[in-house]
C-alpha positions as CSV (number, residue, x, y, z in Angstrom):
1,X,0.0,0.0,0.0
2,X,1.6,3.6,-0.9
3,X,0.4,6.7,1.8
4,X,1.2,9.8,-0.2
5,X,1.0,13.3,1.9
6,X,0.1,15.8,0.2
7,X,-0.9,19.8,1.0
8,X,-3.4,21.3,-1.4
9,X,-6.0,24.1,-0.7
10,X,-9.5,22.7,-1.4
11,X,-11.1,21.3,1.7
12,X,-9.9,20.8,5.5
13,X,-8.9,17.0,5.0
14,X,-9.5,14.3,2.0
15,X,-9.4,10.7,1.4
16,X,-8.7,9.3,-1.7
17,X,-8.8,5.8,-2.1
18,X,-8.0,4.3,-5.5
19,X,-11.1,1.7,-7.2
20,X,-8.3,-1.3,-6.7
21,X,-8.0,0.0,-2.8
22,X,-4.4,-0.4,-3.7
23,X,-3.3,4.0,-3.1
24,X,-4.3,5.7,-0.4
25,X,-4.0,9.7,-0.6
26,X,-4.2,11.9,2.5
27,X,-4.4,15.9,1.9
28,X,-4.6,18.1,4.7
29,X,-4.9,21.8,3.8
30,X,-3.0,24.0,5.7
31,X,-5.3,27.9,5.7
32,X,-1.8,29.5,3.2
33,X,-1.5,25.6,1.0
34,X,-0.8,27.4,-2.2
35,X,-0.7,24.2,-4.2
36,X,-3.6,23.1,-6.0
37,X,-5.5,20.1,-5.9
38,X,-3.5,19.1,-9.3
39,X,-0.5,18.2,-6.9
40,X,-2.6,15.5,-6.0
41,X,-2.7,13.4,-9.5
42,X,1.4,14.6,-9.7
43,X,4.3,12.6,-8.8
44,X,4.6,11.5,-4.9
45,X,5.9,14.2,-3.2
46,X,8.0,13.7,0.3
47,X,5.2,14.2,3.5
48,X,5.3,17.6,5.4
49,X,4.1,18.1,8.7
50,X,2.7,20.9,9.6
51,X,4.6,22.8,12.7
52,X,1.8,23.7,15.7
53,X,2.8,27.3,15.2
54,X,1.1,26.9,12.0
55,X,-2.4,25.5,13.9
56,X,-1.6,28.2,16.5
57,X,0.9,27.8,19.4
58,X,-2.8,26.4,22.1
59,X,-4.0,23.5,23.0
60,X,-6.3,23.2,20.1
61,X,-4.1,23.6,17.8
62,X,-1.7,20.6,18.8
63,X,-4.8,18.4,19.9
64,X,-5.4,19.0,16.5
65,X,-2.0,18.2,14.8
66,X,-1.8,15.5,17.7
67,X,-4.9,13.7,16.0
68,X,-4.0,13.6,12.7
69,X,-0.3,11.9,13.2
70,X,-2.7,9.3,15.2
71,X,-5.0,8.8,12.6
72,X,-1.9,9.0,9.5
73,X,0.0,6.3,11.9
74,X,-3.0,4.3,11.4
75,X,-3.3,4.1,8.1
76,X,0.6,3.8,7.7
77,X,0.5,0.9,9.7
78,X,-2.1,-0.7,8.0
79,X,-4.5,-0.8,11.4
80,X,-7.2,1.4,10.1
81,X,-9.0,0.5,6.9
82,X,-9.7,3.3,4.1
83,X,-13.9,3.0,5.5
84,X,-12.3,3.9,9.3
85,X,-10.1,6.5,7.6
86,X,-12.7,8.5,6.3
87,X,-14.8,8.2,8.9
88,X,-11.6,9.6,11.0
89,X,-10.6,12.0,9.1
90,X,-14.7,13.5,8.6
91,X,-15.1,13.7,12.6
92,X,-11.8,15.4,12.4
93,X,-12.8,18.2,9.6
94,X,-16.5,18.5,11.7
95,X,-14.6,19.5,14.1
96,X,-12.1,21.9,12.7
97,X,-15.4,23.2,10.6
98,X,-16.5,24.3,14.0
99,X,-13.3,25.7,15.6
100,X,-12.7,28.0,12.1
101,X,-16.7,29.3,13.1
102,X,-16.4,29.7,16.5
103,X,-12.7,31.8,16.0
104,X,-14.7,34.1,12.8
105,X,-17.4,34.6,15.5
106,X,-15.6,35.8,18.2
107,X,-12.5,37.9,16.0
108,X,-9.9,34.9,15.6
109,X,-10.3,33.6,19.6
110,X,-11.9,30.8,21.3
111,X,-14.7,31.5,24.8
112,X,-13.6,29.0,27.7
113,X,-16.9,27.1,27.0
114,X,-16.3,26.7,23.2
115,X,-12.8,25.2,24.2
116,X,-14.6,22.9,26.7
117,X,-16.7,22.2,23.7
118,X,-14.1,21.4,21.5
119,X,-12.1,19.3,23.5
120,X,-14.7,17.4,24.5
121,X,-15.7,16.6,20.8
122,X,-11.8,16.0,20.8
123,X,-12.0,13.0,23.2
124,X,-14.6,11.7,21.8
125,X,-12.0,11.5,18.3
126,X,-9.6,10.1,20.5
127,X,-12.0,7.4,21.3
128,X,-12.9,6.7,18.0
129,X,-9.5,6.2,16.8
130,X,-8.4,3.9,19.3
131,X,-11.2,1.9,18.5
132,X,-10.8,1.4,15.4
133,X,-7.0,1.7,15.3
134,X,-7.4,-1.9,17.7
135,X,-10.1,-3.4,16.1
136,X,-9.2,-6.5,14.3
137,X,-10.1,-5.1,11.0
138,X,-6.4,-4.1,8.9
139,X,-5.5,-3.9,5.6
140,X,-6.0,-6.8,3.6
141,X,-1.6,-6.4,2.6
142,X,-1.0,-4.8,6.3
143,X,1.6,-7.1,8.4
144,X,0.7,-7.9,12.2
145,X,2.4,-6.9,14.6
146,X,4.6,-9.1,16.3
């Protein structure tokens, strides 16, 4: 199985899974990706993490960066399966939906209760991906862990 990282600018997070199930694609789309969604269909190009100054330098911010190297050490591993991937990675962009409308409502800052809110929703995430990061559904080509 190939895991390409790629950054491009249309949506939060994407999942492309080829028809065979053999390439699996993760974008994440940082707010200044100036790439386009092109890069995707391009030659792999080497992953980049984003830094947590670029989420902001808070706790939601890294919880969020903190999620996604979960869920990508998932699928790199072959524990999640492209269905739990997607379901992952669209809690994941529900969630960072509502952070982006709770910072334009209050001019670019979170209230206490919104954060409560957040990392609450962000626990639940964390559930979810242990779950199905221990669940005995893999990859069909994924090697267990000895």
């Amino acid at each position: 199985m190939n895991v390409t990282f790629l950054k491009w600018g249309a949506g939060s997070l994407a999942l492309l899974v080829s028809a065979a199930g053999v390439t699996t694609v993760l974008a994440q789309d940082p707010s200044s990706a100036q790439s386009s969604p092109a890069a995707a269909t391009s030659a792999p190009q080497p992953a980049k993490k984003p830094t947590a100054a670029h989420y902001g330098n808070n706790k939601v911010g890294q919880r969020r960066e903190n999620q996604q190297d979960r869920i990508a050490q998932g699928v790199k591993s072959g524990q999640l399966t492209p269905g739990e991937t997607a379901k992952l990675e669209k809690q994941q962009q529900r969630i960072n939906k509502q952070v982006a409308k709770d910072r334009k409502a209050n001019g670019g800052t979170l209230t206490a209760s919104e954060k409560k809110q957040i990392n609450k929703e962000q626990n639940q995430a964390s559930r979810n991906i242990y779950r199905k990061k221990h669940n005995a559904a893999t990859q069909p080509d994924a090697k267990p862990k000895q």
